[in-house]
GUVO-678095 format. One line per 8 residues: number of its first residue (from 0); their letters; for each residue x, y, z negated of C-alpha. Coordinates in pm, 1 decimal, always signed. Each point is the difference from the previous one (the first is absolute). Last residue first. Layout:
BEGIN
NUM) A) X:Y:Z  ...;
This chain:
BEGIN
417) XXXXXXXX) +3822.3:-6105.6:-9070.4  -185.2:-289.3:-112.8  -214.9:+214.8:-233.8  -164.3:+263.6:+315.3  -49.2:-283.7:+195.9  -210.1:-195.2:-250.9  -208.6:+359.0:-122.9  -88.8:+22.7:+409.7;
409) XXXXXXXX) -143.5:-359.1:-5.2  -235.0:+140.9:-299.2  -106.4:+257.8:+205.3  -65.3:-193.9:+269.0  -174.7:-214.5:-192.9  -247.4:+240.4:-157.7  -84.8:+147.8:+357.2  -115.5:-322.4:+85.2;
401) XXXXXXXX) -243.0:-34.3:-286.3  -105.5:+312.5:+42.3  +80.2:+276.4:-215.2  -222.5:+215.3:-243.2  -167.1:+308.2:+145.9  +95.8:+338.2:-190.8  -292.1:+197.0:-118.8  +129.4:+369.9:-43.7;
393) XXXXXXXX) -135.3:+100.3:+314.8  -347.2:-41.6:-107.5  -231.5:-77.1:+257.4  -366.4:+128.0:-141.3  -269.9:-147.4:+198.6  -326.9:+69.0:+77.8  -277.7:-254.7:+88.3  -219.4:+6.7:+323.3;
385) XXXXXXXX) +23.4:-339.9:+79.8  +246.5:+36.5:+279.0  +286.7:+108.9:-271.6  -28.3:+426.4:-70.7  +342.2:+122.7:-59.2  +205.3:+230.0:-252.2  +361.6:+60.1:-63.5  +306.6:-8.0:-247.7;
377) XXXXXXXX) +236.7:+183.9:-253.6  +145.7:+176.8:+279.4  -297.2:+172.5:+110.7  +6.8:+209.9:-343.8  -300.0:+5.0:-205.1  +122.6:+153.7:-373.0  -330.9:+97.4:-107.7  -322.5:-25.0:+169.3;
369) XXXXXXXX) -157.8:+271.7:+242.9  -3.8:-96.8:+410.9  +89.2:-289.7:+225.8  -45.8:-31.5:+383.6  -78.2:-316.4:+159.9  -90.4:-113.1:+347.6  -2.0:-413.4:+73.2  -362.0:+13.1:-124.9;
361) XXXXXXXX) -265.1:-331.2:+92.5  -147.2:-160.2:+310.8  -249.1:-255.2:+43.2  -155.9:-17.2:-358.0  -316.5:-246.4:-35.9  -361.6:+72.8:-86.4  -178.8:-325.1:+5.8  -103.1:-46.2:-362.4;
353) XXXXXXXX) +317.4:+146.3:-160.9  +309.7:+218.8:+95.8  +224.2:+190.4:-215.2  +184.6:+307.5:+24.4  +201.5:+186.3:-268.8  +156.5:-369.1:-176.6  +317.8:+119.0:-197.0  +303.4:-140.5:+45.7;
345) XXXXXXXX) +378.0:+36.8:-218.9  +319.5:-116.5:+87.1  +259.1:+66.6:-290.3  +195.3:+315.6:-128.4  -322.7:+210.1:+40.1  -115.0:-96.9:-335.9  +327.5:-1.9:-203.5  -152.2:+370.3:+10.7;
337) XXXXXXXX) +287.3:+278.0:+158.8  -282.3:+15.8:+264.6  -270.6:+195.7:-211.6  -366.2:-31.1:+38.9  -106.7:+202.2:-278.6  -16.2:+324.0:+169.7  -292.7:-131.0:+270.5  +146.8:-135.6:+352.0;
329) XXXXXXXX) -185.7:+59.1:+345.4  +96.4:-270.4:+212.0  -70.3:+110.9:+361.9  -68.5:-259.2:+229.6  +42.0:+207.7:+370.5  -162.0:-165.4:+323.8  +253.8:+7.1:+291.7  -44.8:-360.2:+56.3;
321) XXXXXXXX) -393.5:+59.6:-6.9  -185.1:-220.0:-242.7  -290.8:-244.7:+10.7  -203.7:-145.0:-241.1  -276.2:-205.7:+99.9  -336.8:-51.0:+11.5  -276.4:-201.3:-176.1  -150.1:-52.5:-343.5;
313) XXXXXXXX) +287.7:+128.8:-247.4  +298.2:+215.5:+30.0  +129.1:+125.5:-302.8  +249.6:+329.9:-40.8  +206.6:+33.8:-339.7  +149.5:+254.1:-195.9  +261.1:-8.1:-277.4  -75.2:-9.5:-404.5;
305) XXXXXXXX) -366.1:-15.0:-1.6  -108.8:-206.0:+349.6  +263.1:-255.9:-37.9  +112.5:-23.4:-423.9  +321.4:-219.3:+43.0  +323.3:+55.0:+229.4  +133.3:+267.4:-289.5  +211.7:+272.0:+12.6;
297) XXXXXXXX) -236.0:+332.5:-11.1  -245.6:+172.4:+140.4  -2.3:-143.2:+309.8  -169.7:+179.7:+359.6  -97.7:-79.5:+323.9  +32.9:+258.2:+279.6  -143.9:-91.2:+316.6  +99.4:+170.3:+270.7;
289) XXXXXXXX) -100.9:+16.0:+387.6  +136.4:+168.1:+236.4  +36.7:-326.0:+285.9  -322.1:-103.9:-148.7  -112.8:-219.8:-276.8  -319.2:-262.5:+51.6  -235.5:-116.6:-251.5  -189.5:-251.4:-27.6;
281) XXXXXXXX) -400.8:-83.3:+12.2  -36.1:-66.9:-402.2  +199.6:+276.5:-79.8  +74.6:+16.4:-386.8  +184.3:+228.5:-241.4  +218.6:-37.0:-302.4  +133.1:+249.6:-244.2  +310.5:+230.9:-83.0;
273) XXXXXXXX) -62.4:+294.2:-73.7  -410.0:-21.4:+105.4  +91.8:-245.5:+297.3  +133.2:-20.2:+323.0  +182.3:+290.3:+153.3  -71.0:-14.8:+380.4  +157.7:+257.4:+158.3  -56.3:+92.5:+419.9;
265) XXXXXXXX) -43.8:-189.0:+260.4  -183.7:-261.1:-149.6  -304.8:-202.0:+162.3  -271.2:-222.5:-169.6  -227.8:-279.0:+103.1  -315.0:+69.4:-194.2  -80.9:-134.2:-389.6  +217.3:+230.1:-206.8;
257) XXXXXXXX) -23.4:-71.6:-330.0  +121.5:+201.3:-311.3  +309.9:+96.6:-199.3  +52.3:+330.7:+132.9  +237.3:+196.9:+283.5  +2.5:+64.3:+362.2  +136.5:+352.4:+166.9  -3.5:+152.8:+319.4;
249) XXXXXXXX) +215.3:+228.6:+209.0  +89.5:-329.9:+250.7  -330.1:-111.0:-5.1  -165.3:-226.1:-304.5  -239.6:-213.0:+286.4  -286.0:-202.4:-174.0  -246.4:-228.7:+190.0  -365.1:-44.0:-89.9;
241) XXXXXXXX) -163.9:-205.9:-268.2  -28.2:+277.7:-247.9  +349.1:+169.5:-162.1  -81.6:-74.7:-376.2  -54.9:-358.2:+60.1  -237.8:-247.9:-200.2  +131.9:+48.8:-386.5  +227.3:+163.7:-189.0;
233) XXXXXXXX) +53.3:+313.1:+189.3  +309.6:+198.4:-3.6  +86.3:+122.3:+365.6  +190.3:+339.4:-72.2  +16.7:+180.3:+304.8  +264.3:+266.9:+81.8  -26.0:+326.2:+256.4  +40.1:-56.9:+361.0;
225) XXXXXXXX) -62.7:-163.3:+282.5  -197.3:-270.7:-217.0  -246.2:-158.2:+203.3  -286.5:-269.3:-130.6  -203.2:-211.3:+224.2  -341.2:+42.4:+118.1  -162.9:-338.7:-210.1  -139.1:+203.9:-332.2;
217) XXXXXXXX) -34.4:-212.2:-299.3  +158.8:+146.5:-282.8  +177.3:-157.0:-353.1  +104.9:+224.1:-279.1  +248.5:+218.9:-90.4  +80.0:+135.5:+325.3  +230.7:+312.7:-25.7  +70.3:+298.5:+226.9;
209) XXXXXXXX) +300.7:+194.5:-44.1  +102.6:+334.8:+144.5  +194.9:+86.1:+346.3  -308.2:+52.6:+217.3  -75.5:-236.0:+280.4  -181.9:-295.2:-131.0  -283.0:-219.4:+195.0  -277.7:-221.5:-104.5;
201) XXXXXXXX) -231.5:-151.0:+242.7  -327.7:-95.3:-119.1  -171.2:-276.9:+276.3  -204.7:-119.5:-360.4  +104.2:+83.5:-339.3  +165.5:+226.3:-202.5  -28.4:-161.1:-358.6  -194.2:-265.0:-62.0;
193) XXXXXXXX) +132.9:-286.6:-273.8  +94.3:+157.9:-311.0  -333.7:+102.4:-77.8  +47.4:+381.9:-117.3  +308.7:-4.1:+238.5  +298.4:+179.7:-42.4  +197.0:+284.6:+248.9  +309.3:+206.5:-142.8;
185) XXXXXXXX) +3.2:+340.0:+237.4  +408.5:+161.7:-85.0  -20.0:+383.7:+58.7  +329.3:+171.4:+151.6  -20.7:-122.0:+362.2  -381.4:-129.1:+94.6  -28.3:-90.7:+339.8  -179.8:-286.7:-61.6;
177) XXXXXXXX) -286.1:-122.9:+271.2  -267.5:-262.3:-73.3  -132.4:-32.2:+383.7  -370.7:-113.5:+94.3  -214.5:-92.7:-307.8  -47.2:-236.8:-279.2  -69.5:+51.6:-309.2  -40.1:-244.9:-275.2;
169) XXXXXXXX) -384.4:-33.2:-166.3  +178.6:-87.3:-298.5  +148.6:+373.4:-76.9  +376.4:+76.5:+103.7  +166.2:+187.7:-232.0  +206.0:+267.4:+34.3  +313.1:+113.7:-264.9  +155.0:+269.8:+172.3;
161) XXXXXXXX) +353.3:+91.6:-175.6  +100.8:+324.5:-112.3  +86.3:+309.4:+122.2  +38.8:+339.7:-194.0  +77.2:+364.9:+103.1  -177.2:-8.7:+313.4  +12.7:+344.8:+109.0  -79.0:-69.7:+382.5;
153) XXXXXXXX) -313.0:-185.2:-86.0  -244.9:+292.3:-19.6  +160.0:+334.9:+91.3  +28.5:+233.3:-349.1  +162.2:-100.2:-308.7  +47.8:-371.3:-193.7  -129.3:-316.4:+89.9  -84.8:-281.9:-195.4;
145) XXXXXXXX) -64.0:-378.7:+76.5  -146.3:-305.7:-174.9  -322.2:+130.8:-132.7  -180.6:-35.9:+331.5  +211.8:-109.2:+251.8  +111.3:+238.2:+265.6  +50.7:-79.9:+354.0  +311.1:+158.3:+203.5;
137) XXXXXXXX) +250.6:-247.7:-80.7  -135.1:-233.9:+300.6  -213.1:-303.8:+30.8  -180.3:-16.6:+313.7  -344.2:-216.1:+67.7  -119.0:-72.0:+375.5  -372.4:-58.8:+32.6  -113.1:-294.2:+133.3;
129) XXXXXXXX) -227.8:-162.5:-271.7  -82.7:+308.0:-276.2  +252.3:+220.9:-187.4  -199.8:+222.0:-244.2  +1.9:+350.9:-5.4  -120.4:+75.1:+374.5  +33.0:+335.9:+98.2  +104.9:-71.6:+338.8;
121) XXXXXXXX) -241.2:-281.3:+68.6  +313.2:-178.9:+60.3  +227.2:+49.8:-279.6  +72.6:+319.5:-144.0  +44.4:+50.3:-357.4  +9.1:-319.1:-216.3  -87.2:-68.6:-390.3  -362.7:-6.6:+26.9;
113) XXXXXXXX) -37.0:-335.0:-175.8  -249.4:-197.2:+120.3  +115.6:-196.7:+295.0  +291.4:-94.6:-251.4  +368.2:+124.7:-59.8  -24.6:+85.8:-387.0  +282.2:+215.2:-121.2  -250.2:+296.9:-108.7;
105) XXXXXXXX) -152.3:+302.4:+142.2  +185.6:+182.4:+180.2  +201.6:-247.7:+109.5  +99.4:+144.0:+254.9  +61.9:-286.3:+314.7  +5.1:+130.6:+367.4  -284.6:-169.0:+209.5  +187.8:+23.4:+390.8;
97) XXXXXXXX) -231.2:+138.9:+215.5  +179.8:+258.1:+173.0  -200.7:+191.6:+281.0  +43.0:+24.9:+333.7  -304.5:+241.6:+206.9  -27.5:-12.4:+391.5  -228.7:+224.9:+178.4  -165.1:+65.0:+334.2;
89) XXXXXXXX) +126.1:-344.5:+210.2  -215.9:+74.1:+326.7  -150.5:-339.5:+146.0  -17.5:-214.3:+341.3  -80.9:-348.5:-85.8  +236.4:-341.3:-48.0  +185.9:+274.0:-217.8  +405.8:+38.7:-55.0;
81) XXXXXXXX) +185.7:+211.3:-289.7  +348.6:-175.2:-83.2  +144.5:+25.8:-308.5  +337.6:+160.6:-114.2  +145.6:-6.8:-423.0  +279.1:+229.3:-83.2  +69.8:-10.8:-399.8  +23.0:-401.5:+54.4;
73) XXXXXXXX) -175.0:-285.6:+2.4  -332.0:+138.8:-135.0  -238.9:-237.0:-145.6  -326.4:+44.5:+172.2  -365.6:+76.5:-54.9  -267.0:-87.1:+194.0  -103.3:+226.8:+324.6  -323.2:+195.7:+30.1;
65) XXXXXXXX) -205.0:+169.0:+314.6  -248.3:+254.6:+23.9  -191.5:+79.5:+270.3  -352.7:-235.6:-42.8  -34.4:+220.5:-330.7  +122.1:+79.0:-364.4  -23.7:-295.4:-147.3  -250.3:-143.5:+142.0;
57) XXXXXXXX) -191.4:+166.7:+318.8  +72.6:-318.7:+284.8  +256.5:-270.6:-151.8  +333.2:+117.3:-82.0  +258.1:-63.3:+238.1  +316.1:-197.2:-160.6  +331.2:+105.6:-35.2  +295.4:-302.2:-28.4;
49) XXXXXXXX) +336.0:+80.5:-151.0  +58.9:-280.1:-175.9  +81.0:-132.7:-378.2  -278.9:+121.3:-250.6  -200.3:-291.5:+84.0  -308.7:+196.0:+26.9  -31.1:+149.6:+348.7  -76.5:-361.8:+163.0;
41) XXXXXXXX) +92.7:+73.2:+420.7  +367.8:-40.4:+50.7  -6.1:-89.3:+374.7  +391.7:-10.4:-7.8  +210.7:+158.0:-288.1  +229.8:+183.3:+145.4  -56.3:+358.1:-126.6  -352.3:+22.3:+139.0;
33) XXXXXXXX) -255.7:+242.1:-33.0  -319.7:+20.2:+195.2  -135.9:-352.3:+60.9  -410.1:-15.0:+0.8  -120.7:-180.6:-295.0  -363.5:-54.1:+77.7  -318.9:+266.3:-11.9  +49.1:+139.1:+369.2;
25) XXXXXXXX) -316.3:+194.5:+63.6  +143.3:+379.2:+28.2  +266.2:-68.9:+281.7  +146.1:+306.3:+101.2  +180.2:+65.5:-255.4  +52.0:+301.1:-217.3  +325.4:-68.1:-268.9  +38.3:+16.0:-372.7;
17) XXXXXXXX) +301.0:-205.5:-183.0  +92.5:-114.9:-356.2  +301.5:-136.3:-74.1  +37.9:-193.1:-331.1  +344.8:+17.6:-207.5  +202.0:-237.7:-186.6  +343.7:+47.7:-124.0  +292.4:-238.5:+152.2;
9) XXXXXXXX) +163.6:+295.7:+108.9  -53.3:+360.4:-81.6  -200.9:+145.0:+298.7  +86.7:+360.4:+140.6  -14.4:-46.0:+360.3  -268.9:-179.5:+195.3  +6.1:-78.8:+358.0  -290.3:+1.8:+269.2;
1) XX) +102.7:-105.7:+345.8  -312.7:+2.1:+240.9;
């Protein structure tokens, strides 16, 4: 039997729970009753499959009823397939969301302690416990950080600010960390500095807000950004976990910190607090629509990491770059090209490569924008094999070889004998 649900909001979490009369009342193992693909999925815990297990004779509810684990859903269509190794009537099917959504109604502290969630999966639970899937979104309210004005709850906000949360020393560490926050920006710190989100933790943004990272975190499920930006500023361990990092094409990656898995960008990566320096220590690799927009503040070579932005690559990995990749120098009002400056070659070092990280491929795409006075004519910008840009001004005229020297002077010889 072909059972398909409608309605879901992808990549939330939600349990199905199902009753049915069978005809076998001593089975007490994990009989197979759902399945989405996931073959002889028989542990209901790890928050993954699709599995539903028989209860054991008169618990919970009786010999009939059966349970399944929760699941992420793929889409806003999800369909399973009912089959039974005994004959059985399916009675009743409930879906619920599970997904812990963040209120702060209590303070900023993200512990097992603080009641500062509604939902989760106990249903009422207030705390976020092993498993459960945590949302950030602009509908939770902060005590004393947020006011509202007339009638209908959070759809007169009249003032938004920033969510400061901090993670206690215990770290959490539970199923999915989604974002899909759009006008509130979450700001995460640790109480110890070392903890964080920890464990299989996945975290995942969607909404169009910011996210930031100030410290380091621990989780090993990867980090997605399909939308929205995230600001990566820790100053030690890695602000993004151990797992891999994707920025998609819609996403955004900023900050000053360190990113310890392999990362991806299809969308913007803006290193840096204007400007500033950040570090992968697995590489990083720049798509066909990528862009990575460095910026200089003024006309200078000197001060990487405070006057113009730099990337590092340390550890391991590599940096590689799509041919269609876009470098986009981003120019502040003192950087003007009429400056003595921009009359000679000029380099600044934006990539470099230390401790077995090396750089494979580098920019051949770039776009200019803000400055004074930048007209292509007066020159052009490249990226050498190292990973270093250069300014080629037009201006600079190459002295003669020592061939070409004689032939001119040959030429003056002709020109006086006749």
């Amino acid at each position: 039997m072909d059972i398909t649900l409608r309605g879901l909001t992808s990549g939330r979490a939600y349990i199905m729970q199902a009753w049915a009369n069978s005809s076998d009342s001593t089975r007490s193992d994990n009989t197979r009753w759902f399945t989405d693909g996931v073959a002889e999925a028989t542990a209901i815990s790890n928050g993954q499959h699709s599995a539903l297990a028989v209860n054991r004779p008169n618990t919970l509810g009786g010999t009939g009823e059966f349970f399944i684990a929760t699941f992420t859903a793929a889409g806003a269509t999800q369909a399973f397939d009912a089959a039974c190794s005994n004959a059985a009537r399916l009675t009743a099917i409930q879906v619920r969301d599970v997904t812990g959504y963040w209120s702060g109604q209590t303070s900023g502290e993200w512990s097992s302690a603080a009641p500062n969630f509604m939902g989760g999966m106990g249903f009422s639970d207030s705390q976020i416990t092993s498993g459960d899937f945590a949302a950030f979104t602009d509908l939770g309210l902060m005590a004393g950080q947020e006011t509202y004005s007339g009638g209908g709850g959070n759809s007169n906000r009249t003032v938004v600010l920033s969510r400061d949360i901090s993670i206690q020393s215990a770290g959490v560490s539970i199923g999915t960390v989604r974002f899909e926050n759009d006008a509130d920006t979450y700001t995460f710190t640790n109480t110890s500095g070392t903890t964080g989100i920890t464990g299989g933790s996945a975290v995942v943004l969607n909404g169009t807000g910011r996210v930031e990272f100030n410290a380091a975190n621990r989780y090993s499920g990867g980090t997605t950004v399909n939308s929205g930006t995230l600001v990566v500023n820790n100053t030690t361990g890695s602000g993004t976990g151990t797992g891999t990092v994707t920025i998609g094409a819609a996403g955004r990656l900023e900050g000053v910190g360190t990113l310890a898995g392999a990362t991806t960008v299809s969308g913007i990566h803006a290193p840096g607090n204007s400007p500033g320096i950040q570090t992968f220590t697995n590489g990083v690799e720049y798509t066909s629509t990528s862009i990575f927009e460095w910026e200089l503040t003024s006309n200078t070579t000197v001060d990487r990491g405070t006057s113009w932005d730099g990337v590092d690559l340390t550890t391991a990995g590599s940096l590689t770059v799509n041919p269609a990749a876009t470098f986009k120098l981003i120019l502040g009002p003192s950087v003007d090209f009429s400056d003595n400056f921009w009359n000679t070659m000029q380099t600044w070092d934006v990539f470099s490569a230390t401790s077995g990280a090396t750089i494979g491929s580098v920019f051949q795409t770039f776009e200019v924008t803000g400055g004074l006075n930048y007209s292509p004519t007066l020159g052009s910008f490249s990226m050498n094999s190292g990973g270093t840009l250069i300014w080629n001004a037009s201006s600079v005229v190459p002295e003669p070889t020592s061939a070409l020297a004689g032939l001119l002077l040959m030429a003056g010889a002709f020109r006086r004998r006749r």
